[in-house]
VOMARZA-288127 format. One record per residue: x, y, z of N, C-alpha, C, O in turn; chain. Coordinates in steps of 0.001 Angstrom, whole numbers, always signed. Example, Ala and Ser with C-alpha at 12.3 -4.5 7.8 and 13.67 -1.06 7.14 Angstrom:
% residues 2
<<+13190, -5690, +7800>, <+12300, -4500, +7800>, <+13200, -3300, +7800>, <+14236, -3319, +8465>, "A"> <<+12850, -2250, +7080>, <+13670, -1060, +7140>, <+12900, +30, +7870>, <+13409, +1138, +8039>, "A"> 
% end
This chain:
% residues 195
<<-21073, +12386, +23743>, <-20840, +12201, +22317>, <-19361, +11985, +22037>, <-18903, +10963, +21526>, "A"> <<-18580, +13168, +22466>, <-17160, +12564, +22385>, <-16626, +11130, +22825>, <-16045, +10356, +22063>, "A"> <<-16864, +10926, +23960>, <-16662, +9308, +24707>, <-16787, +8458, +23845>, <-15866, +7690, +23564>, "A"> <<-18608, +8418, +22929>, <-18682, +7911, +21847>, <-17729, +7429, +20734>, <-17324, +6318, +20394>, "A"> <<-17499, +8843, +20243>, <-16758, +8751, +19081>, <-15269, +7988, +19810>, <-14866, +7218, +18938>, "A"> <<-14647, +7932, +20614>, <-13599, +8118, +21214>, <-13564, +6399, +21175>, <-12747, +5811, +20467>, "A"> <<-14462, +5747, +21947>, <-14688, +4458, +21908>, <-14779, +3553, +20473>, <-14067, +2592, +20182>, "A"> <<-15849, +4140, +19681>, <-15606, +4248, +18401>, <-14131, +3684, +17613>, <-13833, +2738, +16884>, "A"> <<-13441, +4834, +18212>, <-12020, +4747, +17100>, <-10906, +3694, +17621>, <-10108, +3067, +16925>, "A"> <<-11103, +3655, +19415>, <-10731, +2349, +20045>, <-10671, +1050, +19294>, <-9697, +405, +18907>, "A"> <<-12332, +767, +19155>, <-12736, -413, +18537>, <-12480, -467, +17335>, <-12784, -1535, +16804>, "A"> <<-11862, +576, +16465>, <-11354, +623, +15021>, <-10158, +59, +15041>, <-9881, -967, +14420>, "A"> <<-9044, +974, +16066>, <-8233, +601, +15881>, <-7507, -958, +16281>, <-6535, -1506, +15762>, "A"> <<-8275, -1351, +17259>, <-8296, -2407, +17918>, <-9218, -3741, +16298>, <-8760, -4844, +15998>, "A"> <<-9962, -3352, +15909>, <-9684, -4514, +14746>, <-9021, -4478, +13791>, <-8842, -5499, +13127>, "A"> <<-8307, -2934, +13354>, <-7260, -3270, +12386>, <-5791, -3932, +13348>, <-4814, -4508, +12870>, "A"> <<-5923, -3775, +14056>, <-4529, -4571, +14864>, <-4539, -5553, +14667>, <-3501, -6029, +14209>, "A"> <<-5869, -6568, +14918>, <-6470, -7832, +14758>, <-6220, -8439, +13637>, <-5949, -9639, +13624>, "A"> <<-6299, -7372, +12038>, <-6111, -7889, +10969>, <-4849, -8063, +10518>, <-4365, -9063, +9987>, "A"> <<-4161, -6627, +10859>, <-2905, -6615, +10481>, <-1961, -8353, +11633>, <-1138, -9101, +11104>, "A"> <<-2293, -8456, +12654>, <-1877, -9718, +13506>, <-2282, -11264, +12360>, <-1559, -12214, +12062>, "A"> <<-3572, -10980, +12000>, <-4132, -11989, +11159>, <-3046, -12425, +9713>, <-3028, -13529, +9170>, "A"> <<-2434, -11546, +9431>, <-1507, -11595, +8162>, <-348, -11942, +8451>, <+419, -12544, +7699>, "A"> <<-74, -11504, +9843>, <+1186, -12293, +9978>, <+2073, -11040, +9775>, <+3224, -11176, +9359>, "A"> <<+1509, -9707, +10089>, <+2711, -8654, +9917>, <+3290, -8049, +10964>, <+2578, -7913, +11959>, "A"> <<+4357, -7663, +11007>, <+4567, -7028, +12220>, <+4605, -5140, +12054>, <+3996, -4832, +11029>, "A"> <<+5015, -4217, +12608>, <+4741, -3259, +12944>, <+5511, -2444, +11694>, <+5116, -1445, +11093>, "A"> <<+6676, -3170, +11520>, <+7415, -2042, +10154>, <+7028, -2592, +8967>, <+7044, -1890, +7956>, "A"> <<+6541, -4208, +8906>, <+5947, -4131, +7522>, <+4522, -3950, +7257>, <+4095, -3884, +6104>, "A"> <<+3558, -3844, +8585>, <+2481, -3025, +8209>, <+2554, -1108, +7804>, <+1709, -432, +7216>, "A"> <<+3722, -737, +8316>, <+3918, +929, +8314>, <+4333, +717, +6858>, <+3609, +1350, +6090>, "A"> <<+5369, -48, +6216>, <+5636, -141, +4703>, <+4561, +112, +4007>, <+4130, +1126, +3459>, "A"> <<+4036, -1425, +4157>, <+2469, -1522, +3325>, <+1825, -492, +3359>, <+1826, +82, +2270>, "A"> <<+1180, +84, +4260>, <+223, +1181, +4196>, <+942, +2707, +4063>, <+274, +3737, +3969>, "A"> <<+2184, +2677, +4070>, <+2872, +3950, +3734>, <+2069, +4859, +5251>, <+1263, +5789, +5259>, "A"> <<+2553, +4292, +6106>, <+2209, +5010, +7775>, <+3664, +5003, +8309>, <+4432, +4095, +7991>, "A"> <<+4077, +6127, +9210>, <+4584, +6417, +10105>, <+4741, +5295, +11204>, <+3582, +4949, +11432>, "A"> <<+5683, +4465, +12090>, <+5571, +3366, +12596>, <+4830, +3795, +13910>, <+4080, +3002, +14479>, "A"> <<+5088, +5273, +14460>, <+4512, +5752, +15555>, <+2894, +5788, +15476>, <+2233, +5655, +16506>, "A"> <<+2236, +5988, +14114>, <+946, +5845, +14138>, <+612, +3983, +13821>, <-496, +3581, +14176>, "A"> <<+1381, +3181, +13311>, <+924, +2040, +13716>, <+1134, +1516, +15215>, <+237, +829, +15704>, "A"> <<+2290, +1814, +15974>, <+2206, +1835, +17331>, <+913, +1718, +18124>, <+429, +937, +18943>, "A"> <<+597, +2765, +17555>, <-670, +3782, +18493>, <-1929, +2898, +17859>, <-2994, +2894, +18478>, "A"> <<-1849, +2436, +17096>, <-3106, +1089, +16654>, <-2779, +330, +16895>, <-3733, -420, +17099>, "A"> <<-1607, -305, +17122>, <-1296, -1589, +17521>, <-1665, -2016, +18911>, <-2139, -3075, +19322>, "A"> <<-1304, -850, +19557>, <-1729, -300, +21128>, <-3155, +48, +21456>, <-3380, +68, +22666>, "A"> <<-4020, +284, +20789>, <-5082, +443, +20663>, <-5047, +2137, +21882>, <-5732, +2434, +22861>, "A"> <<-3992, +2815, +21215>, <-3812, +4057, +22422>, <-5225, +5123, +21824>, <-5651, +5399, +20702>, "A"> <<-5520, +5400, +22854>, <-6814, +6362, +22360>, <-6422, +7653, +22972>, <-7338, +8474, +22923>, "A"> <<-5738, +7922, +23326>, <-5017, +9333, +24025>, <-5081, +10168, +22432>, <-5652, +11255, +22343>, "A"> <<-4613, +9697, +21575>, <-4654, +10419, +20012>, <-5750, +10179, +19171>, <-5865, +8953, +19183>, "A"> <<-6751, +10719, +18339>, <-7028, +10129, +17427>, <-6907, +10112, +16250>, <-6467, +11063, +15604>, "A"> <<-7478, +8430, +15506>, <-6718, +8351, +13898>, <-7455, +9230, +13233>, <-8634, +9574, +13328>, "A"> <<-6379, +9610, +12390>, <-6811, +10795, +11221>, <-7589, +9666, +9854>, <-7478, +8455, +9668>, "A"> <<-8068, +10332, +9390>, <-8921, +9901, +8006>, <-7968, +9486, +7307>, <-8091, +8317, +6944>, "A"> <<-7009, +10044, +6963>, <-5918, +9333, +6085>, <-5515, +8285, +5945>, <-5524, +7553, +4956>, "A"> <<-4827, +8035, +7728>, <-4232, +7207, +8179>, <-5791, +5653, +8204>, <-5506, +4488, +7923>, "A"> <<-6773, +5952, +8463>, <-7346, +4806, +8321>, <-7512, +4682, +6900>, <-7161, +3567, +6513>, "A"> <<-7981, +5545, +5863>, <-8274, +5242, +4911>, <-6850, +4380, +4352>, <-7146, +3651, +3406>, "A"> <<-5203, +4303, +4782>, <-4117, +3707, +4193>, <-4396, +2628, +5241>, <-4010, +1505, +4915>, "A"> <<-4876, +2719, +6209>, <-4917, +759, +6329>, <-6200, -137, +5568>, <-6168, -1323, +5239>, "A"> <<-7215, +745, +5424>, <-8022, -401, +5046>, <-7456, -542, +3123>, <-7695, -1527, +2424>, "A"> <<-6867, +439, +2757>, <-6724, -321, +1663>, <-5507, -1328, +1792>, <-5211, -2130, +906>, "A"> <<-4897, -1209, +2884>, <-3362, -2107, +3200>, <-3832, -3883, +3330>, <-3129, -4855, +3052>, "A"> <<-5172, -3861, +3819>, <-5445, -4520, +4598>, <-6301, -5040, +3396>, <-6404, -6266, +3382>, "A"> <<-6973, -4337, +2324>, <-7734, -4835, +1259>, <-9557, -4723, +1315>, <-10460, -5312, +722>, "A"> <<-9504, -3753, +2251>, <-11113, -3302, +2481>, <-10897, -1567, +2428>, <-9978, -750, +2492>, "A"> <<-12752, -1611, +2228>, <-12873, -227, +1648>, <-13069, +673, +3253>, <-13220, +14, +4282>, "A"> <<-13047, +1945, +3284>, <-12781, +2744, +4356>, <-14619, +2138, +5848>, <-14830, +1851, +7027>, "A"> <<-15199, +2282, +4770>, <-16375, +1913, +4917>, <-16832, +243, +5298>, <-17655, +266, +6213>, "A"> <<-16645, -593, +5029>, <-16076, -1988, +5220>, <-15723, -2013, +6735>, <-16263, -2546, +7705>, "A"> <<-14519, -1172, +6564>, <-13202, -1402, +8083>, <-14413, -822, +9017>, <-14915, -1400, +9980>, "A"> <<-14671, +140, +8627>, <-15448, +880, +9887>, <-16946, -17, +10367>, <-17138, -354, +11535>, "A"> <<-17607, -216, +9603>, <-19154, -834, +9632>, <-19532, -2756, +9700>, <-20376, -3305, +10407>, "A"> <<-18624, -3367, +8762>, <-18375, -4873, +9001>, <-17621, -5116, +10536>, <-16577, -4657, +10999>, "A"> <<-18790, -6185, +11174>, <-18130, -6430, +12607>, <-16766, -7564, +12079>, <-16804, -8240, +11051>, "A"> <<-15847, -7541, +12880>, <-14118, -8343, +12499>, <-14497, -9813, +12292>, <-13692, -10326, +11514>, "A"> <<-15445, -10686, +12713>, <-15692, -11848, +12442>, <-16045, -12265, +11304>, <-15847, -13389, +10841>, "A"> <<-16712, -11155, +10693>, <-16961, -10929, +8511>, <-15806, -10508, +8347>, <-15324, -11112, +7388>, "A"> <<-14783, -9475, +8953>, <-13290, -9170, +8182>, <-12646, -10485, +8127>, <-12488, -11197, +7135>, "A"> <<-12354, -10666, +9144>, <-11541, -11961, +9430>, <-11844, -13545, +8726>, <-11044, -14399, +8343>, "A"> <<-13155, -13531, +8738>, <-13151, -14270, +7561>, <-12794, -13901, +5643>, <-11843, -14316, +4980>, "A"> <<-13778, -13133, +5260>, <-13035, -12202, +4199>, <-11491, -12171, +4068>, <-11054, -12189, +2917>, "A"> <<-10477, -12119, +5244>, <-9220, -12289, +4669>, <-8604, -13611, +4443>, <-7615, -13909, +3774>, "A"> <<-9787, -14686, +5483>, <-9319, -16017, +5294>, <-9373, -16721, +3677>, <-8490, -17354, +3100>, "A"> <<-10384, -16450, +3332>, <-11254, -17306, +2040>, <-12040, -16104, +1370>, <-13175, -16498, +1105>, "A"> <<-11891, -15038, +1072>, <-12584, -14192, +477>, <-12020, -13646, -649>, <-10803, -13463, -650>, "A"> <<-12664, -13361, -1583>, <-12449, -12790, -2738>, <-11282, -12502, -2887>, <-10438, -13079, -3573>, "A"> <<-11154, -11277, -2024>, <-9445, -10324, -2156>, <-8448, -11572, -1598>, <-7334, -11196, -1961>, "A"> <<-8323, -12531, -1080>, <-7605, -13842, -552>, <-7566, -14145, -2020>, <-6752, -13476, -2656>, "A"> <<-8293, -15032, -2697>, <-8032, -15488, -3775>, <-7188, -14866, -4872>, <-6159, -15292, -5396>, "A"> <<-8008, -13538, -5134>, <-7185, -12348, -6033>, <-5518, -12467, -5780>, <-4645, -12870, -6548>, "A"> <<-5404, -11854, -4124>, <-3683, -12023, -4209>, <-3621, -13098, -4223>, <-3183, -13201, -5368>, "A"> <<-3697, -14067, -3888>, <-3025, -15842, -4167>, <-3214, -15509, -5378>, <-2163, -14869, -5394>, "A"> <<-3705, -15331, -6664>, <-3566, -15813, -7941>, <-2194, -15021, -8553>, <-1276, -15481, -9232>, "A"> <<-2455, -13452, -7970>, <-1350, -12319, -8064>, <+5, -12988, -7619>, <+934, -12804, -8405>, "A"> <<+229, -13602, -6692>, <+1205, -14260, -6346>, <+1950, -15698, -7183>, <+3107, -15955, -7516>, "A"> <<+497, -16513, -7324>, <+1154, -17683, -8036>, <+1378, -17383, -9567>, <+2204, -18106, -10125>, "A"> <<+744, -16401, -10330>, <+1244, -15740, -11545>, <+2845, -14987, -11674>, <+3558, -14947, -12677>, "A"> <<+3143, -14380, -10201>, <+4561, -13981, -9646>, <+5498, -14980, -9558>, <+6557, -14904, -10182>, "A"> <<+5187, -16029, -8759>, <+5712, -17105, -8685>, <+6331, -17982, -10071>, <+7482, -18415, -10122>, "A"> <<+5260, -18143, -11212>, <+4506, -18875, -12491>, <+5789, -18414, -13264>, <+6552, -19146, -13895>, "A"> <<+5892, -16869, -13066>, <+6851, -16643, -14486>, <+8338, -15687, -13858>, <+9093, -15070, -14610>, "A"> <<+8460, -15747, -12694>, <+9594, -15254, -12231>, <+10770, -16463, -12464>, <+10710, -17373, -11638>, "A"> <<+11661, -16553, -13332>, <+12344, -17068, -13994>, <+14006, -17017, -12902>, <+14660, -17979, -12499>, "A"> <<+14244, -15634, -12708>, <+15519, -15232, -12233>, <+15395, -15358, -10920>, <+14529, -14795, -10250>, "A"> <<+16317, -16154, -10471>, <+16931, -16684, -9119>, <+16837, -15436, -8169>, <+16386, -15724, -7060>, "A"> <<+17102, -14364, -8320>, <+16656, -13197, -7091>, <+15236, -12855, -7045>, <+14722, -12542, -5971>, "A"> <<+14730, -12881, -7864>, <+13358, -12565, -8036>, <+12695, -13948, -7792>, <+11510, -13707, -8021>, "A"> <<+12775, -15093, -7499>, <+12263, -16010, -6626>, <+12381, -16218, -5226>, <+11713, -16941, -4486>, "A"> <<+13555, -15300, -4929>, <+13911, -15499, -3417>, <+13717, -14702, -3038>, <+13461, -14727, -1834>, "A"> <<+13684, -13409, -3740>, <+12945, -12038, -3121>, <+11845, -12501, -2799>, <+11637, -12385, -1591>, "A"> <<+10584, -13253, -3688>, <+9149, -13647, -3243>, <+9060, -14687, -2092>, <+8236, -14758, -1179>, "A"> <<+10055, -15421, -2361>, <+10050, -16382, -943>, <+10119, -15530, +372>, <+9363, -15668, +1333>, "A"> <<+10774, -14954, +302>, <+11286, -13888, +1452>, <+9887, -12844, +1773>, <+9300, -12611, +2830>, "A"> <<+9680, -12398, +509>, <+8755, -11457, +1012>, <+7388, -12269, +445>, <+7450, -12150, -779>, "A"> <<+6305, -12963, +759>, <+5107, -12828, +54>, <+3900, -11805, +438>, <+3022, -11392, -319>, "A"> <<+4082, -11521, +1750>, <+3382, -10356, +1899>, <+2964, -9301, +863>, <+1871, -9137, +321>, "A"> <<+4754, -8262, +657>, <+4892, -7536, +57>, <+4715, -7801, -1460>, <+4382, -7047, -2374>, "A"> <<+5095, -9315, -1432>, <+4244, -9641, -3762>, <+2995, -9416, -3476>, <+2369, -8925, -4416>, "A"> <<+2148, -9674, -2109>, <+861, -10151, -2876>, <+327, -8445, -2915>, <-734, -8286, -3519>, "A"> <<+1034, -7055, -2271>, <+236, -6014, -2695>, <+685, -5747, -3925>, <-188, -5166, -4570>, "A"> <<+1750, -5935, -4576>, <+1953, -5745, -5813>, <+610, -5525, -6904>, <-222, -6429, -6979>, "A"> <<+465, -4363, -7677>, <-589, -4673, -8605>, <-376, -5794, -9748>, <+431, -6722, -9701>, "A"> <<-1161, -5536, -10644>, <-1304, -6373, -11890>, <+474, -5669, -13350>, <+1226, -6250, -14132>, "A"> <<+270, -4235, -12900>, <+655, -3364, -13556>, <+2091, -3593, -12904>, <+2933, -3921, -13739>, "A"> <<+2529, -3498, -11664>, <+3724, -3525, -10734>, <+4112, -4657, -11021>, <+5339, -4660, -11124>, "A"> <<+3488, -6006, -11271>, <+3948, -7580, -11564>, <+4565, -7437, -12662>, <+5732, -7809, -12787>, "A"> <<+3863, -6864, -13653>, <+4082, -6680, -14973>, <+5779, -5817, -15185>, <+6627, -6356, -15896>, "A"> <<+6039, -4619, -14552>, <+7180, -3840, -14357>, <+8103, -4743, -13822>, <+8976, -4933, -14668>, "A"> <<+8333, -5456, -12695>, <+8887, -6050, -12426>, <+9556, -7510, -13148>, <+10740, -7798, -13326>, "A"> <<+8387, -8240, -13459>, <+8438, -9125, -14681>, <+9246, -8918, -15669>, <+9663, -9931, -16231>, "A"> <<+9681, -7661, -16145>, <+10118, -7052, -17523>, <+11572, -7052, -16974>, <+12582, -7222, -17657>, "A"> <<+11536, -6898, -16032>, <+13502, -6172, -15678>, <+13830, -7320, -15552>, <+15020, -7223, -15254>, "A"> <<+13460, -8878, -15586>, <+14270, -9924, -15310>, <+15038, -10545, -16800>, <+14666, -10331, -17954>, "A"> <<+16032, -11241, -16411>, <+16875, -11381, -17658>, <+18561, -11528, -17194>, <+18999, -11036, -16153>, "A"> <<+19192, -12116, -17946>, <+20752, -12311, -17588>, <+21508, -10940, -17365>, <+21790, -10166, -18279>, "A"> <<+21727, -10790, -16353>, <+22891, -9438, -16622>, <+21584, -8265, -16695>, <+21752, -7060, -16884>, "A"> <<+20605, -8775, -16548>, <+19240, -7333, -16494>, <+19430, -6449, -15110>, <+20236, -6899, -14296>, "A"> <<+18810, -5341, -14823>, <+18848, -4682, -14030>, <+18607, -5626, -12694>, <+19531, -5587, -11882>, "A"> <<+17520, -6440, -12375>, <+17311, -7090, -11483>, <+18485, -7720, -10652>, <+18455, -7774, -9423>, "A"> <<+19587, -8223, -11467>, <+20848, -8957, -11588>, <+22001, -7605, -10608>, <+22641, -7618, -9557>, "A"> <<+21807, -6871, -11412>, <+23030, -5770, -11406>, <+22305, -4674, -9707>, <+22856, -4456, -8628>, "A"> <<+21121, -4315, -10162>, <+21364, -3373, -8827>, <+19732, -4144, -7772>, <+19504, -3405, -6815>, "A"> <<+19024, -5006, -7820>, <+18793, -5883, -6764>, <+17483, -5470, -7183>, <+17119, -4411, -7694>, "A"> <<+16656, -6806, -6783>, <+14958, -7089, -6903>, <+14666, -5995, -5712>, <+14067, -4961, -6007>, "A"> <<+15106, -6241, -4329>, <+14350, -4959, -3982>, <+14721, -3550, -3689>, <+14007, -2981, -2863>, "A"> <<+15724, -2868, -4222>, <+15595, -1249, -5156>, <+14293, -1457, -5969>, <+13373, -777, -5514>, "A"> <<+13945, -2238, -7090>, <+12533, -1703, -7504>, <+11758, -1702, -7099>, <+10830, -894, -7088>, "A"> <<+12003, -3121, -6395>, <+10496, -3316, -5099>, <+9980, -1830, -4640>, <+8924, -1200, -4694>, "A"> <<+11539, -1586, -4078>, <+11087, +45, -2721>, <+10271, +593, -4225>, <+9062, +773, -4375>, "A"> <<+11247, +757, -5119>, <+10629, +2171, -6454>, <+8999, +1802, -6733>, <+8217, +2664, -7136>, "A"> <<+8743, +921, -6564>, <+7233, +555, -6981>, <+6517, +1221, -6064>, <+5898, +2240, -6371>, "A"> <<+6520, +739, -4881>, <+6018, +739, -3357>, <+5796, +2150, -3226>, <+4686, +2639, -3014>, "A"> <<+7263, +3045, -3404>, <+7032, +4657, -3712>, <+6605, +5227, -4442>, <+6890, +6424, -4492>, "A"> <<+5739, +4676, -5336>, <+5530, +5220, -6613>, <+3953, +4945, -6300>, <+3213, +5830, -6729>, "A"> <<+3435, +4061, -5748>, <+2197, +3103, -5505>, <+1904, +4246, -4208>, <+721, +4586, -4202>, "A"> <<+2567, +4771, -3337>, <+2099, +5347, -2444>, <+1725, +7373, -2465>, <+979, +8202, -1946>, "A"> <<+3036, +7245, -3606>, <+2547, +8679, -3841>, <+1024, +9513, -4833>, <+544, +10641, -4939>, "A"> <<+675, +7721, -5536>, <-103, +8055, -6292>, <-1593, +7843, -5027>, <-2615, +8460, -5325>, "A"> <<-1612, +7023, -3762>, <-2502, +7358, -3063>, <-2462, +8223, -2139>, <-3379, +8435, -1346>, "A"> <<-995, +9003, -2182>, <-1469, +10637, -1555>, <-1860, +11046, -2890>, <-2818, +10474, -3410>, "A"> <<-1361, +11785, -3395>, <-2554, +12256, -5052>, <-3620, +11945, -4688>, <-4244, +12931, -4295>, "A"> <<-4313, +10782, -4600>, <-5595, +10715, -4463>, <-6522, +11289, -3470>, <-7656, +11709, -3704>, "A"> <<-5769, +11254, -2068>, <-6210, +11814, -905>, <-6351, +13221, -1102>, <-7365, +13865, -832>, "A"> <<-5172, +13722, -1638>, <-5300, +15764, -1588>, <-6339, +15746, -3072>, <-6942, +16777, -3368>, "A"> <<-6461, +14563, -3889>, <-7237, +15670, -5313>, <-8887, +15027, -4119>, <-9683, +14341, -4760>, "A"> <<-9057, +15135, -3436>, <-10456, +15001, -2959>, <-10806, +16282, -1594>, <-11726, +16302, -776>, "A"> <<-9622, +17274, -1807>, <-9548, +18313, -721>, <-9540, +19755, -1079>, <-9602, +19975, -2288>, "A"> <<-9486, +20638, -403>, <-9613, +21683, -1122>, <-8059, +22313, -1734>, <-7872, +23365, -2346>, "A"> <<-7267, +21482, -1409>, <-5783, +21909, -2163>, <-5939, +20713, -3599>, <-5214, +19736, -3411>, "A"> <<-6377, +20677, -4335>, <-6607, +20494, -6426>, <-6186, +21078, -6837>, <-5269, +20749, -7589>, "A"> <<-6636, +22751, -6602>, <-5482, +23674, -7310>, <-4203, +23296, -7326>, <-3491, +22791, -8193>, "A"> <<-3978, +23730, -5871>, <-2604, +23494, -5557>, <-1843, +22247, -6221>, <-796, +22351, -6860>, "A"> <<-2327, +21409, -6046>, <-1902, +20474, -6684>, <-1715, +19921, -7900>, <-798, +19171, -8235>, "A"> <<-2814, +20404, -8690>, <-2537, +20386, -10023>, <-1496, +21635, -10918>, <-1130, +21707, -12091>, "A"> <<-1277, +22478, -9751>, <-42, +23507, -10280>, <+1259, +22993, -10348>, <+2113, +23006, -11235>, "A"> <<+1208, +22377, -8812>, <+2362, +21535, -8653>, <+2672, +20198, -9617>, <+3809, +19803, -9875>, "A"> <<+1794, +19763, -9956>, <+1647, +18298, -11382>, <+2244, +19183, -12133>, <+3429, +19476, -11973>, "A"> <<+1526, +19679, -12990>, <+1762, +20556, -14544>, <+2785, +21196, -14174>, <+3584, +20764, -15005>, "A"> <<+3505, +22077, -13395>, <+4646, +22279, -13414>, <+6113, +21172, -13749>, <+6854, +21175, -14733>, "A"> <<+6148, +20263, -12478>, <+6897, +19030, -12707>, <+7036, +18638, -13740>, <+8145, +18586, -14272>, "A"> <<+5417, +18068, -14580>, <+5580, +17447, -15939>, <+6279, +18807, -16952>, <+7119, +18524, -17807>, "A"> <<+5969, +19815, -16805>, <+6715, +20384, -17437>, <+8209, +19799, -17235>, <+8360, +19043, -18194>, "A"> <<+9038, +19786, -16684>, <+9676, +20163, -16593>, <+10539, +18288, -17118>, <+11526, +17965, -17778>, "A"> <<+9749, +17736, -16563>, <+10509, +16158, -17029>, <+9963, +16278, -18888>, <+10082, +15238, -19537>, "A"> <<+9550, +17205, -19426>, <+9543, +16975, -20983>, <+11069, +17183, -21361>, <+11280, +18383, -21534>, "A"> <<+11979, +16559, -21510>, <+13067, +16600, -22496>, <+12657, +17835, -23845>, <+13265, +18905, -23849>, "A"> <<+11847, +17607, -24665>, <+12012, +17528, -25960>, <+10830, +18622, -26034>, <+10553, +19252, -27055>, "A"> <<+10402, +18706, -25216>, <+9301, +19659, -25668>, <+9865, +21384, -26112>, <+10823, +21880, -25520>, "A"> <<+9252, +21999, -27009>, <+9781, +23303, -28211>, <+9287, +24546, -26720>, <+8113, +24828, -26479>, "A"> <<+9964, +24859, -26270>, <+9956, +26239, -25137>, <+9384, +27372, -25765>, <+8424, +28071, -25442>, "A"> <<+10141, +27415, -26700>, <+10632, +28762, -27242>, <+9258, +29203, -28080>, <+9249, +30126, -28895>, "A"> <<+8294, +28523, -27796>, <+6647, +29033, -28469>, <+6104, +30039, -27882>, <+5413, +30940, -28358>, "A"> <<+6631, +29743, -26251>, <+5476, +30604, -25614>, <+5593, +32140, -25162>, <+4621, +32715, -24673>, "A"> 
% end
């Protein structure tokens, strides 16, 4: 049974290598994207089975990669691999991109996308939109660089899918102590002196 499973996670990791190769990424901008450690993309890239992948760590590639945990694991790679050629989520980011492209006006923020399209096309709808806004003469984009927000998005995009990972564990408490505290504490304006 172990051997099983063991082989199993081989052949997992061995088609996300396949996909992540399929995109055209290499090892630090797949660890970006999926907010992984480069030593655990290594170890998939390598298809090393001496370790195995944690739930986390697959569940941050298949959404890196644009499939559901379930998808990565159960679709044989000849349905992935097509799916990233001409499939739905293909189209989605191409449109995400040429809408990036469409209204990015400011000269760094066109060459940032030239440079990076990878990294536009995970951009959300919401992240296009943030980004979109800071462009302008003498705007922030101008003064301290398209990618400082880039990273700020990217970090912001990744902490909200750890959040997601721990509110599905038995640390919620914990975590929602730790939320409501923080937000306390970023209220400026809020009246203290009630309680």
């Amino acid at each position: 049974m172990n051997g099983q499973i063991q082989s199993s996670l081989t052949e997992l990791a061995a088609k996300i290598a396949r996909l992540i190769e399929e995109r055209g990424w290499n090892q630090e901008d797949f660890a970006r994207v999926a907010g992984l450690n480069r030593q655990t993309v290594r170890q998939i890239l390598q298809h090393n089975s001496q370790r195995r992948l944690r739930n986390v760590s697959i569940s941050r590639c298949a959404k890196a990669l644009g499939f559901t945990v379930n998808e990565l694991r159960q679709l044989p790679l000849e349905q992935l691999l097509a799916r990233t050629g001409s499939g739905a989520r293909s189209a989605d980011t191409d449109e995400a991109l040429r809408r990036l492209y469409e209204q990015a006006t400011q000269p760094e923020l066109q060459s940032w996308i030239d440079r990076n399209p990878d990294r536009a096309r995970q951009l959300t709808s919401e992240e296009t939109d943030e980004l979109l806004s800071l462009q302008g003469t003498g705007g922030p984009l101008t003064r301290i660089g398209v990618e400082h927000f880039v990273e700020l998005l990217e970090r912001k995009r990744k902490l909200v899918q750890q959040v997601s990972v721990i509110a599905g564990t038995e640390y919620l408490d914990l975590l929602e102590k730790l939320l409501g505290l923080l937000y306390e504490k970023v209220q400026p304006y809020k009246d203290r002196g009630g309680k």
